[in-house]
C-alpha positions in Angstrom: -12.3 6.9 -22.3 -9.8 4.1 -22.0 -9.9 1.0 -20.0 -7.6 0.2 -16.7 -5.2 -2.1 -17.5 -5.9 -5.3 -15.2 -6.2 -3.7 -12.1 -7.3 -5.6 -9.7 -7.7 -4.4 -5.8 -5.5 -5.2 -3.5 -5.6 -3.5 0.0 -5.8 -0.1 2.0 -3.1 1.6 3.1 -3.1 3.4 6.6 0.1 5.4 7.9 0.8 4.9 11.6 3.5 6.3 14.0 5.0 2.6 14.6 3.8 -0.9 13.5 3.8 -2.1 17.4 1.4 0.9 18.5 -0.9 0.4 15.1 -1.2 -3.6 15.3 -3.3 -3.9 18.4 -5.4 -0.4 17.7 -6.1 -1.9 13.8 -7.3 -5.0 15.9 -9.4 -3.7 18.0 -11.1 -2.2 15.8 -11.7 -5.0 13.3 -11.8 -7.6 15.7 -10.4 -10.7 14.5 -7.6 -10.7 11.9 -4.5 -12.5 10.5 -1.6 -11.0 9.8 1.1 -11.2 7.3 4.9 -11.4 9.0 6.5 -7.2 9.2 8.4 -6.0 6.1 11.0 -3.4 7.0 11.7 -2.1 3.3 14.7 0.1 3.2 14.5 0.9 -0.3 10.7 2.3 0.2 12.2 3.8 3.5 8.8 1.8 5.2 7.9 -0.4 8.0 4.4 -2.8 6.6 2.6 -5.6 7.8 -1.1 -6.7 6.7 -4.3 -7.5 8.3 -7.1 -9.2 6.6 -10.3 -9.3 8.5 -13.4 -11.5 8.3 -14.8 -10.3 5.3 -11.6 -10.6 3.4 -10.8 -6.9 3.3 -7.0 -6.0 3.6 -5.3 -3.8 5.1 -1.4 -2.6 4.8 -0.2 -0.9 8.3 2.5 1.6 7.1 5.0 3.4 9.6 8.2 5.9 8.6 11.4 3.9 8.4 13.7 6.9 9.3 14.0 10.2 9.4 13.7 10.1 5.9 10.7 8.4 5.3 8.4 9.5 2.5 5.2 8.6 5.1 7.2 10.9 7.9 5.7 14.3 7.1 2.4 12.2 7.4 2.9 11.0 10.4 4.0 14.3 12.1 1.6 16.3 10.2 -1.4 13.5 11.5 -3.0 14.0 7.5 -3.8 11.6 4.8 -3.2 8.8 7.2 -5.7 6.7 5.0 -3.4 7.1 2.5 -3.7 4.7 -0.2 -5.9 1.9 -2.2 -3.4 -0.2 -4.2 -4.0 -2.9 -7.3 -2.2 -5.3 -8.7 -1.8 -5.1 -12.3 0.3 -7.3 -15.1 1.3 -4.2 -16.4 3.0 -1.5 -14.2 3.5 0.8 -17.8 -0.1 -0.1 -19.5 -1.7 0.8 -16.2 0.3 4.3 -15.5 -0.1 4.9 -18.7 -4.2 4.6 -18.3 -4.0 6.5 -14.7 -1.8 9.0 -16.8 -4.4 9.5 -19.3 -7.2 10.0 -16.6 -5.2 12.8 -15.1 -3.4 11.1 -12.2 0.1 12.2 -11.6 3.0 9.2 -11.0 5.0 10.7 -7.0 7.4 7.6 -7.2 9.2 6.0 -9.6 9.2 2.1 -10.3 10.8 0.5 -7.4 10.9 -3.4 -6.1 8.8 -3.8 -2.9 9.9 -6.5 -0.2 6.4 -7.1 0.7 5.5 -8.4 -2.6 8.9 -10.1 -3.6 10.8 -7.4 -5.0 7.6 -6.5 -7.6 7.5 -3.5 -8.6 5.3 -0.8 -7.0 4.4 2.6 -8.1 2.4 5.4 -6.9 0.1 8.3 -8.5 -2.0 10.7 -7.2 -5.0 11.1 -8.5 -6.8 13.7 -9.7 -9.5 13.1 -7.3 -6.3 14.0 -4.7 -5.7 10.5 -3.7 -3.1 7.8 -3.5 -3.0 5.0 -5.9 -0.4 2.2 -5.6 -0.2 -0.1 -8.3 1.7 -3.8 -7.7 3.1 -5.2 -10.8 1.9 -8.6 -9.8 -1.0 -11.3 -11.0 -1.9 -12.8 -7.8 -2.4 -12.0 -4.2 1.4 -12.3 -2.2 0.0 -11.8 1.0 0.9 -14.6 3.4 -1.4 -14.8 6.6 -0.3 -16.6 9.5 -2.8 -18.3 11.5 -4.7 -16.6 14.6 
């Protein structure tokens, strides 16, 4: 069997119907959290902004930006709104290259991501049916504001 290349995790994705509605639901959930500033990514055709709780865990907020969207159909449809864990990786080709190998299927092609940049970001599904986004980064980009 061969070895992931590098990946390292990164967050989990969860599609809601708009970022204002999600922010204060995600909160009260987790209680306190910091958030990164929004991201409104017209190449991904996505509205983001992160939480981190407590424990350190993140978590990437993710609503449709547009009628064209590729999270739309999720929203309307109210399925696979945990949708995604992402890692970073040094190597976006090395590690869908290893996914590949393990069965998972790339749904995206390369594309540059505002959250993280403009790295690249790429997503697979897997064969365990789901979502994998790898970040083509080798550090953490999130920036939290204070509480």
């Amino acid at each position: 069997m061969s070895e992931p290349s590098g990946l390292l995790f990164d967050h989990v994705g969860i599609v809601v119907p708009d970022l204002a509605a999600g922010i204060p639901k995600l909160a009260a959930i987790l209680g306190e959290v910091n958030w990164t500033r929004r991201f409104d990514d017209s190449r991904l055709g996505v509205s983001v902004q992160f939480a981190r709780d407590r424990a350190g865990m993140i978590y990437e907020l993710i609503a449709p930006l547009g009628e064209e969207s590729p999270v739309a159909r999720t929203v309307n449809l109210r399925a696979n709104l945990l949708n995604q864990l992402a890692y970073r990786t040094n190597s976006l080709e090395a590690s869908v290259e290893h996914l590949r190998s393990q069965g998972s299927c790339p749904i995206t092609p390369p594309t540059p991501a505002l959250a993280f940049g403009g790295a690249r970001v790429q997503f697979l599904m897997t064969p365990l049916d789901f979502l994998i986004e790898l970040i083509e980064v080798d550090f953490a980009v999130h920036e939290f504001l204070r509480l």
